[in-house]
C-alpha positions, 0 to 999 in steps of 0.5 A, a space after each residue: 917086827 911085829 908082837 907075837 905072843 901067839 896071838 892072832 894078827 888082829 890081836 897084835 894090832 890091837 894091842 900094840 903100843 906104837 904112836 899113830 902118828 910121827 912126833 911133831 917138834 914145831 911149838 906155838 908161840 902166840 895163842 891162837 897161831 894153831 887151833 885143832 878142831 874136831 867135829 862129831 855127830 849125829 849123835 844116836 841120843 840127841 840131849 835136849 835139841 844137840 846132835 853135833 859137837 865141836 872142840 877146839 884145841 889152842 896148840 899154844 896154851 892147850 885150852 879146850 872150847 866144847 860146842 853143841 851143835 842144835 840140828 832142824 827138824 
């Protein structure tokens, strides 16, 4: 099953080319029926008073929102 190529297992996992995940066949019909967000930080460089990142993505029409996040000191 696995990739050999004489390479060691870690090496082959690496490497592979296998999705990470199962492929979704549900479909959005209407703009914001789904939205995927992630969340990111601290960040080790904080850029003028940001450290924390938001994205959200509309499942329907795929249009990105980025967001900092300012954090107290």
């Amino acid at each position: 099953m696995g990739l050999d190529y004489g390479l060691c297992v870690g090496c082959n996992f690496v490497k592979s080319h296998h999705l990470p995940f199962s492929l979704n066949n549900t479909y959005c019909d209407l703009p914001f029926d789904r939205l995927h967000c992630d969340l990111w930080g601290p960040s080790a460089i904080c850029s003028t008073g940001f450290q924390y990142y938001a994205v959200l993505i509309d499942d329907c029409i795929r249009f990105n929102w980025f967001f900092s996040i300012k954090t107290q000191i």
